[in-house]
C-alpha positions as CSV (number, residue, x, y, z in Angstrom):
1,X,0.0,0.0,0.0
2,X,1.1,3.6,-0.9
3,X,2.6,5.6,2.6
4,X,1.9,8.4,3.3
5,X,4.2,10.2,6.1
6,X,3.4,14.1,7.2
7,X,7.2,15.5,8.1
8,X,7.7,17.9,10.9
9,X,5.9,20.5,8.8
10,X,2.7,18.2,8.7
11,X,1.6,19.8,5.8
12,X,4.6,18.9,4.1
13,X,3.9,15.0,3.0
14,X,6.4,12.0,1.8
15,X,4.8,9.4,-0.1
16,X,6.0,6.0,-1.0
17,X,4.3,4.7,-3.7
18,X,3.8,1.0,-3.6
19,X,5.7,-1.2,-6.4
20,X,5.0,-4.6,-7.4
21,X,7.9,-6.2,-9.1
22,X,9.4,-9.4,-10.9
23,X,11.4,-10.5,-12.9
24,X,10.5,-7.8,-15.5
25,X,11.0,-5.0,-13.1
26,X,8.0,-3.2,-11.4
27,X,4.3,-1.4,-11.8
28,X,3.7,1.5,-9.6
29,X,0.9,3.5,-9.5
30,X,2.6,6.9,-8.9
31,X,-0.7,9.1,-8.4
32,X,-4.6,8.2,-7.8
33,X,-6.4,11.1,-6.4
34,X,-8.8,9.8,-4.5
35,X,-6.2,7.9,-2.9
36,X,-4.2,11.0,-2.4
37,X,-7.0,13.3,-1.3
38,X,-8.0,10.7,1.0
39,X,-3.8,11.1,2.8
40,X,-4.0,15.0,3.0
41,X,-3.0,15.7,-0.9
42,X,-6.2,17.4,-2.7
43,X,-4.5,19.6,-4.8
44,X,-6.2,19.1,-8.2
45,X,-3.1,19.3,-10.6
46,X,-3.0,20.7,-13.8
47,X,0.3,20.6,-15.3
48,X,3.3,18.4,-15.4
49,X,6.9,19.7,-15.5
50,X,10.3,18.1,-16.0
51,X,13.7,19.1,-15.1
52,X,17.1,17.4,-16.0
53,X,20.2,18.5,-14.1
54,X,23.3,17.2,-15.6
55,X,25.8,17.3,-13.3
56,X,25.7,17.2,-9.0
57,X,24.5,19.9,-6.7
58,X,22.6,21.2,-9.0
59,X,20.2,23.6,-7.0
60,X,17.3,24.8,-8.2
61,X,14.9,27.2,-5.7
62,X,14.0,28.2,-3.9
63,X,10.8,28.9,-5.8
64,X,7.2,29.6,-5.3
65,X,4.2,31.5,-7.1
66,X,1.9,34.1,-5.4
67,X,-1.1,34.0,-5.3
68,X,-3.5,33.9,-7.2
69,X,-0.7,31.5,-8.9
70,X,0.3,30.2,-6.3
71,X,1.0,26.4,-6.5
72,X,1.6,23.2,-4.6
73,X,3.9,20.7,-6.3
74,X,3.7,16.9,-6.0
75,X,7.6,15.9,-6.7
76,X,9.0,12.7,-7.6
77,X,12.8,11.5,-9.2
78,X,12.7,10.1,-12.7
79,X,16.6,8.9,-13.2
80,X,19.1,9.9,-9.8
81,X,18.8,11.7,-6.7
82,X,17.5,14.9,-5.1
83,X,17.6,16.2,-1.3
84,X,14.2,18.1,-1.8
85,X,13.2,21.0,0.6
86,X,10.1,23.0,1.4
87,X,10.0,25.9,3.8
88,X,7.1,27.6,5.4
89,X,6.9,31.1,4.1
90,X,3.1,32.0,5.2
91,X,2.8,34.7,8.1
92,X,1.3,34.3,11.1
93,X,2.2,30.2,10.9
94,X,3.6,28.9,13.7
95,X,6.1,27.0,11.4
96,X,7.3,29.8,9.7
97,X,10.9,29.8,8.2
98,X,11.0,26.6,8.8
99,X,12.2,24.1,6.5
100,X,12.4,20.1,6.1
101,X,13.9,18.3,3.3
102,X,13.7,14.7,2.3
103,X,16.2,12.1,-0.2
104,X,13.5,10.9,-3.3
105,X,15.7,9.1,-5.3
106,X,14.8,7.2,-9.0
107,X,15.8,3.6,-7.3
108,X,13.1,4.6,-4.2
109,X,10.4,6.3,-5.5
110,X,9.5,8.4,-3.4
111,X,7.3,11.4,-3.8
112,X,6.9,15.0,-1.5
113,X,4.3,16.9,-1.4
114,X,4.9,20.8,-0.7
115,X,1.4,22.9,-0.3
116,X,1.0,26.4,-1.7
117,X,2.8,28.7,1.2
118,X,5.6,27.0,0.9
119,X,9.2,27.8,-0.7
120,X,10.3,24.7,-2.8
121,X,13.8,23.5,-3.8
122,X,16.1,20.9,-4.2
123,X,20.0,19.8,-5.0
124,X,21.0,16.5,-7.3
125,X,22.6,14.1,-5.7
126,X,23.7,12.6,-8.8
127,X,24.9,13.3,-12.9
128,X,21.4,13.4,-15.1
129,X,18.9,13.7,-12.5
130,X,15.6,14.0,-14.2
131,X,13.0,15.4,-11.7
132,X,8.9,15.2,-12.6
133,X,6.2,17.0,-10.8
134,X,3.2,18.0,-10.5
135,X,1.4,21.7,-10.1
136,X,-2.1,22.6,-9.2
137,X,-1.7,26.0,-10.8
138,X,-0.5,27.0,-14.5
139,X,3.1,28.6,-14.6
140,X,2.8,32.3,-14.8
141,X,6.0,34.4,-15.1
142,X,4.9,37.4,-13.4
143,X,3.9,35.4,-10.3
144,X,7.5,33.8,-9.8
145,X,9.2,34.9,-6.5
146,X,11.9,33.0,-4.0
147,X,14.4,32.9,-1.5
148,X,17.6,32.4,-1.8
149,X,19.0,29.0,-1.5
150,X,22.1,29.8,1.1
151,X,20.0,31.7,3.6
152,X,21.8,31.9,6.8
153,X,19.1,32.2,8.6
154,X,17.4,29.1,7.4
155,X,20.5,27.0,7.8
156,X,19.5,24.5,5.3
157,X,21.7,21.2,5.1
158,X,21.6,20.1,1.4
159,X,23.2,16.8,1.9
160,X,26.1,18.2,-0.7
161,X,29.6,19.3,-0.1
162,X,30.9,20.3,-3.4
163,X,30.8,23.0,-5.3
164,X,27.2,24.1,-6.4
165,X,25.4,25.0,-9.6
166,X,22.9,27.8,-9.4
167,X,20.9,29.7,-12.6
168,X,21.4,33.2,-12.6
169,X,17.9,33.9,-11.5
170,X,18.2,31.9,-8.5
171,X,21.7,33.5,-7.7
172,X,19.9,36.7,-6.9
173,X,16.8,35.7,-4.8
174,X,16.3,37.4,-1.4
175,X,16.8,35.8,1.6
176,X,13.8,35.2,3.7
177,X,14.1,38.0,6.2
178,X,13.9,40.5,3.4
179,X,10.7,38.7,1.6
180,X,7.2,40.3,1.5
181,X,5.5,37.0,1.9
182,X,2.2,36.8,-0.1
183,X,1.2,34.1,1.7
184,X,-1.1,33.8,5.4
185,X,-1.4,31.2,7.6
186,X,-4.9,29.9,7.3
187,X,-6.9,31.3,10.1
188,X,-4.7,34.1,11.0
């Protein structure tokens, strides 16, 4: 059966699809949604995106979309490894600027769910890491804000000690403390 595991941001959810292999290899199912909906997941996605780093610590993020573009993402590993990260950028959460980060790897499986209010990025772990996931909102451009990956104040531990690889975009973001979060905390 497909686990589903809330990290210490509950919110924030790692699935493990179930596989069912022989001799051929395996069959997973890697999304149902009532399944999903039923484990805390009831985004309803609309588009599928694909990203392929070539070479390790490759970072991409960390990336959201305001509202009303904001989206939440439903991440999964196609070929390699990723140490995937979500922090919680919505004010008046009691969470807020915190982050937790997971390993999804190809050979795994593994899936994370980040909700919208949420900063989302990640680092390969390996060469050609192709990385698949999900959105509940189209992309739009003018809607595209972040934070910046090396954030002191976030302290995030990538699991990678070499050199990194950033876009020029993302070598630019803000770092939290000098974000205007779009985002509240429900019921705040």
């Amino acid at each position: 059966m497909t686990a589903f595991q809330p990290l210490d941001l509950p919110e924030v959810i790692l699935v493990t699809p179930r596989r069912f292999g022989d001799a051929r290899g395996y069959f997973c199912e890697t999304y149902v949604k009532p399944l999903y909906a039923a484990n805390g997941i009831a985004a309803d996605f609309l588009q599928d995106n694909e990203s392929l780093s070539a070479l390790p610590g490759t970072v991409r993020g960390l990336h959201m979309q305001a509202p009303p573009f904001a989206q939440a993402k439903l991440v999964r590993v196609l070929s390699g490894a990723i140490f995937d990260v979500a922090v919680d950028v919505r004010k008046g959460s009691p969470t807020y600027g915190r982050w937790v980060g997971a390993r999804l790897t190809a050979e795994g499986g593994e899936q994370l769910f980040v909700p919208q209010g949420f900063a989302h990025g990640f680092c390969t772990l390996a060469p050609d890491t192709r990385v698949a996931y999900k959105v509940d909102a189209l992309y739009d451009r003018a809607s595209e804000c972040g934070i910046i990956w090396n954030d002191p104040d976030l302290a995030i531990d990538w699991g990678f000690d070499g050199e990194t690889i950033l876009s020029d975009k993302d070598r630019i973001l803000p770092r939290l403390k000098d974000f205007d979060s779009p985002f509240a905390c429900a019921g705040r």
